[in-house]
N, C-alpha and C positions, 0 to 999 in steps of 0.2 A: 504494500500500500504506500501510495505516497507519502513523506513524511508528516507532507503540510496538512494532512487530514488524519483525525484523530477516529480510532476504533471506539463510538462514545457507549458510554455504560449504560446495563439496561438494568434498572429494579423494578422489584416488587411494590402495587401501592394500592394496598389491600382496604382503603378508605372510602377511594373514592368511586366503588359500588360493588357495595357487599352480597351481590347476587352474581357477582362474576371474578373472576381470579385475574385482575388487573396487572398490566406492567407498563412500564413507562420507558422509550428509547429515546435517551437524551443528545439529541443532537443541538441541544442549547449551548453542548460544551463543548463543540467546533470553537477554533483559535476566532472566529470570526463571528461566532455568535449565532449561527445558522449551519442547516444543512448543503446549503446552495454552494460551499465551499467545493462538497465532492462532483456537481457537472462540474462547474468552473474549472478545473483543476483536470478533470477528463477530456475533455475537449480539448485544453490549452496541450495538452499531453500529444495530442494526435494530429496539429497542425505540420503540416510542411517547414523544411527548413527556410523554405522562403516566405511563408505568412510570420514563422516565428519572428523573423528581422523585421519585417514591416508593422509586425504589432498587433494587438487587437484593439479594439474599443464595444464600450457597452452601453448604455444607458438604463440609469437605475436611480432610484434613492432613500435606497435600502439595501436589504440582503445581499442580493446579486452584485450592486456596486461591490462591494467590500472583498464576496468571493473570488468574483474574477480579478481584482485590484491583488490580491493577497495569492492568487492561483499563477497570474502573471508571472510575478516577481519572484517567486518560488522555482520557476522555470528560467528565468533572468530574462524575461521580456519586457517591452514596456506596453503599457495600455493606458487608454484615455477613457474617464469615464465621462459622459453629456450628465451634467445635474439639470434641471430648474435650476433657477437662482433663487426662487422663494425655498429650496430645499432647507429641511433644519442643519446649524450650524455647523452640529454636533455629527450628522453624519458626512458632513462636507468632509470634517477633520478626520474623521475615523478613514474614509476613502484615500482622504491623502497620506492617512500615517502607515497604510499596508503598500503604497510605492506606487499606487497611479497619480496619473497627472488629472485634473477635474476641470472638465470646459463647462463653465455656469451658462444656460441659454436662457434668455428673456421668457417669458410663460410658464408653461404647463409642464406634465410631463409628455403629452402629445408632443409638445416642441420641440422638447428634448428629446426626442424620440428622431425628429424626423433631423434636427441637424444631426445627430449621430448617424444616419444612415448616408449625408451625404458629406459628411467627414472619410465614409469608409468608402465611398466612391473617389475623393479627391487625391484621399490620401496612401489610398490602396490597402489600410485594416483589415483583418477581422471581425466579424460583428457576430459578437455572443451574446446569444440570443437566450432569455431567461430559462424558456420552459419548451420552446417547439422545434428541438434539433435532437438526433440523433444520440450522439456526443455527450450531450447537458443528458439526456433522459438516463443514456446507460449509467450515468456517474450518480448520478442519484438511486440508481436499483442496487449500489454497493448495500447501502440501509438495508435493501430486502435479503439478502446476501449475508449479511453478519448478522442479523435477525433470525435466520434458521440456524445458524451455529450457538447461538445464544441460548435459543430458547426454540428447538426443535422440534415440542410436541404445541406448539402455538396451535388454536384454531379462527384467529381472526385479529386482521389488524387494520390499523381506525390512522387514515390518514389526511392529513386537513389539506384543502385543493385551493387553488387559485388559479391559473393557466391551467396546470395537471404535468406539470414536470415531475415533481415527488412522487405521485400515487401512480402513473403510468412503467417508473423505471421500478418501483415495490414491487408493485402489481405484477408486471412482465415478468420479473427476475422470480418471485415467490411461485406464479402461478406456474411455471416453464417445470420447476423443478418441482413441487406439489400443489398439485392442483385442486385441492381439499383444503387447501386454507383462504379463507372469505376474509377477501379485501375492502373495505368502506371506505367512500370519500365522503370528505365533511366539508360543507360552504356555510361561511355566513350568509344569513339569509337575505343580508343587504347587497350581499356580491355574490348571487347565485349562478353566476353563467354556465358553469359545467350543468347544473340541472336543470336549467332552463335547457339548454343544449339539448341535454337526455331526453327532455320531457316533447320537447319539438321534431325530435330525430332527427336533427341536424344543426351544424354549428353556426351558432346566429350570436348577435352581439347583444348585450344590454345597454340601454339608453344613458344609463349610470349607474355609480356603486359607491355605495356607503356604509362603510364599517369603522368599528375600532383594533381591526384583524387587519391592519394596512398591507402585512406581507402577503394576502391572499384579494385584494379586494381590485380583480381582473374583471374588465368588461366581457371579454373573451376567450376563451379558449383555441388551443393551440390546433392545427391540423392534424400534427402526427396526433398529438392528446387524446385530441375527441376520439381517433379512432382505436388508440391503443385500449383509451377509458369502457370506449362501448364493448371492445370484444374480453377486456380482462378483468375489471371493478365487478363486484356485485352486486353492489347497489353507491345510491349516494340519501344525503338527507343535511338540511340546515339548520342550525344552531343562532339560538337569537343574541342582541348583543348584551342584554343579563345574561344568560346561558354563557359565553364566553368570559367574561366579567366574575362570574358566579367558578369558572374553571379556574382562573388566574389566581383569583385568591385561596381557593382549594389548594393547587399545587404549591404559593407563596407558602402559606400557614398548615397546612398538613405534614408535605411532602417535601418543605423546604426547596421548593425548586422554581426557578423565577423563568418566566415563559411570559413570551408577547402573545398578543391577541390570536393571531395565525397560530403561532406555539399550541396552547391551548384548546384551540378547536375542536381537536379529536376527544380532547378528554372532556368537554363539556355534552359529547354528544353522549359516551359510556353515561356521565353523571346523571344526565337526565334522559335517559332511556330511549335516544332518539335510533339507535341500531339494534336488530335483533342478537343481543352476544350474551345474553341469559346464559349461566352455567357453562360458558365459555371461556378459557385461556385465550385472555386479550392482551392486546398491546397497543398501546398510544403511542404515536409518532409527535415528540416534542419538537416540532420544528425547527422554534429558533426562541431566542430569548433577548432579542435586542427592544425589548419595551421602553418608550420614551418616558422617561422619568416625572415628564414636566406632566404626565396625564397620570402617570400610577395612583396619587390620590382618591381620584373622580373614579376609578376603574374600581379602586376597593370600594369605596364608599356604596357602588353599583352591586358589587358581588356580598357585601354585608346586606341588601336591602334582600335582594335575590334570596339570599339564605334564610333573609326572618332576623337577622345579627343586631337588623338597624332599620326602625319605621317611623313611620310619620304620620300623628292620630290629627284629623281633626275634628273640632269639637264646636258645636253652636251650645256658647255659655249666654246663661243669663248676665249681664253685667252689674254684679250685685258682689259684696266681700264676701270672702269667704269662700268662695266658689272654685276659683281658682287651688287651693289649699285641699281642697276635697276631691279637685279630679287628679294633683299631685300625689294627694297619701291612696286613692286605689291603685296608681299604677306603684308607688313603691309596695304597697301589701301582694302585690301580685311579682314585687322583685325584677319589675322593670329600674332602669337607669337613664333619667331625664337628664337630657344634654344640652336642647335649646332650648325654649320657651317664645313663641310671636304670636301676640296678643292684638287684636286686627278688630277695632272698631265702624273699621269700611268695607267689611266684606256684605256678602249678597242674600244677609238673613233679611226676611220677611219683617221679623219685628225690632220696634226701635232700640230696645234696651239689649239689644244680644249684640257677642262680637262673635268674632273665630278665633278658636284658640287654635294654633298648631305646636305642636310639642312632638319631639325627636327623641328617641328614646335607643337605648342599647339592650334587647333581648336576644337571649339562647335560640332560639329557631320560630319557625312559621307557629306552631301548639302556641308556643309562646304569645305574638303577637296578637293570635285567634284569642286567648286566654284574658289580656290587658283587654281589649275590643269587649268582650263578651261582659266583663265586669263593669267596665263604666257605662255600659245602655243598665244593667242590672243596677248601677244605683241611680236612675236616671238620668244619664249626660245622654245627649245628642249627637253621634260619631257619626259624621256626613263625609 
C-alpha cells in the first residue's frame, strides 16, 4: 500500500443500535482527514510519465482538494487546485500546507469548476476528477478490500454517497469477491441525487442541494457511478439533517470519534433504522472527519434536540406572580435542567393578560421530555 494512505482501524460500536452488531471503519484517520486520499493517490499512481511532468489539477473545497494536493506530492508532482474565492480560509490553508499551489476563481464552485477545466486544456494537466473515473473508483474499493480482511464474516455495509465514488469502488471490490454481503448507500435527503437517479432510472441532475453533509451534497451523479451503483448497491435510502446531526454527536460522545456531516451518514441511517441490517454484522463507513468547527456548536445543539438531551416548552402563562415559579418547580420535580428562560408579552395569545413563556431545558431522552410536557398541562399550564 502506498505509504501516504493509512490501513484505518475498524471497531466495534455496540451503542449505536442494539439490535444489530455495529462496527465503524475509520477512515477519519487518513493523514488528510478523508477517504478520498486512496482514488487520489491511485490515479496519480497510474499516470504516464509525461502527464506526471505536466501535473495535475482539480477542483475542490474540501476533501478531494486536500487528497489529490497530498496524493500529488507524495508522488513529487505538482498540482493546482481551482478554489472559489469565497472558499473557507481554513481549507485554502490546509490545500496549500499538503504542497499544491491554489488558483482562487471569482464565484461559485461551478466557476471553479469550469476555469479548472480550461487551465487543463491550456496548460496541458490532468484533471482528477472527484468521483466518475476509473482510477478515483478503484482506489476507493481498497476500503472494500481491507474491510473483508478485517472483518470477514460482515453481512452489510452502510456507505454514505455523494457522486458515488466510495460506494461504487466498496460495492465493486466486496461484491466481485462475495457476493452475499449487502451494500447500502446513504444520501442526505437535501442532496438526494443518486436516488432520485435510482428512483427515475436514469441519471438526471437536481435543481439544488442543501445539506450540513457538504462532502456529499452532489447535484449529480457520476456516469460510471450511476451504472456501477444500479448493477452493484442494494438499495439506497436518506437521512434527514437531525438524523445526521443526531449521528455526529452519537459518534462525538459515545464512540469518541469526531466525523463530519458526510462522515456520519451511514451511521445515522443504522441509528434510526433507515436500512434493513436487523440482526446483522454491520459496518459504517466513516468517511471523513474534517467538520468545520465554526458550525460544530449548532450541529450538537441539533443532535441534543434530536435525542430528547435538549427542548424547548412553550407555554401560554397567565401574567400574574407566581406563575412563573410554578411552571419552574414542575419541570425541576420532574428533574429537568432550565437553561434559558424568554418571557414574550407580544406573542399571538388571544387574551390580554397572557405572554409566552419559552424555556430551554436539558433532559435525558424523548420519555423525558414527553414526561416535563405531560406534567405541566397536569397542573394546568398551556404547552402550545
Amino acid at each position: 500500500m502506498n505509504k501516504t494512505i493509512r490501513k484505518t482501524e475498524l471497531v466495534k460500536a455496540p451503542k449505536i443500535n442494539p439490535e444489530c452488531e455495529v462496527y465503524l471503519k475509520l477512515e477519519n484517520l487518513q493523514e488528510t482527514g478523508s477517504f478520498k486520499i486512496r482514488g487520489a493517490c491511485y490515479k496519480i499512481s497510474q499516470l504516464t510519465d509525461k502527464e506526471k511532468t505536466n501535473g495535475v489539477i482539480a477542483c475542490s473545497a474540501g476533501n478531494h482538494a486536500q487528497g489529490v494536493a497530498l496524493g500529488a506530492t507524495a508522488h513529487g508532482i505538482k498540482s493546482l487546485i481551482c478554489l472559489p474565492e469565497g472558499a473557507p480560509m481554513s481549507k485554502v490553508e490546509a490545500t496549500k500546507s499538503y504542497g499544491a499551489d491554489v488558483c482562487l476563481v471569482p464565484g461559485v464552485y461551478d466557476d471553479a469548476y469550469k476555469r479548472a477545466l480550461q487551465l487543463k486544456d491550456e496548460m496541458g494537466y490532468t484533471f482528477i476528477h472527484p468521483f466518475d473515473d476509473e482510477n478515483v473508483i478503484a482506489g476507493q474499493g481498497t476500503i472494500g478490500l481491507e474491510v473483508l480482511e478485517q472483518l470477514p464474516d460482515v453481512e452489510a455495509i452502510v456507505v454514505p454517497v455523494g457522486g458515488g465514488g466510495l460506494v461504487s469502488g466498496i460495492a465493486f471490490a466486496v461484491k466481485s469477491l462475495n457476493p452475499s454481503i449487502k451494500v447500502y448507500g446513504i444520501q442526505a435527503a437535501g442532496a438526494a441525487s443518486m436516488v432520485h437517479s435510482m428512483e427515475v432510472k436514469h441519471k438526471e441532475p437536481l435543481a439544488s442541494v442543501s445539506t450540513v453533509a457538504d462532502g456529499i451534497a452532489v447535484k449529480e451523479p457520476g456516469n460510471l457511478t450511476y451504472e456501477i451503483c444500479n448493477k452493484y448497491v442494494d438499495g439506497f435510502a436518506t437521512v434527514t439533517e437531525d438524523e445526521i446531526c443526531g449521528a455526529i454527536l452519537h459518534l462525538l460522545e459515545k464512540e469518541k470519534v469526531v466525523a463530519e456531516g458526510a462522515g456520519a451518514a451511514g451511521v445515522a441511517a443504522v441509528m434510526y433504522n433507515k436500512i434493513p441490517v436487523k440482526g446483522k454484522k454491520t459496518l459504517c463507513i466513516v468517511s471523513g472527519g474534517n467538520i468545520d468547527v465554526t458550525i460544530l456548536n449548532r450541529v450538537i445543539n441539533r443532535g441534543l434536540t434530536k435525542s430528547g438531551r435538549y427542548c424547548a416548552i412553550n407555554i401560554e402563562l397567565d401574567d400574574q406572580p407566581g406563575n412563573l415559579v410554578e411552571v419552574a418547580s414542575v419541570i425541576a420535580r420532574c428533574g429537568g435542567n432550565i437553561t434559558s428562560v424568554h418571557h414574550n408579552r407580544q406573542g399571538d395569545s388571544q387574551k390580554i393578560n397572557a405572554c409566552i413563556l419559552k424555556i430551554v431545558c436539558e433532559t435525558r431522552d424523548e420519555k423525558h421530555v414527553a414526561e416535563i410536557n405531560r406534567a405541566l398541562k397536569e397542573s394546568g399550564f398551556k404547552v402550545v
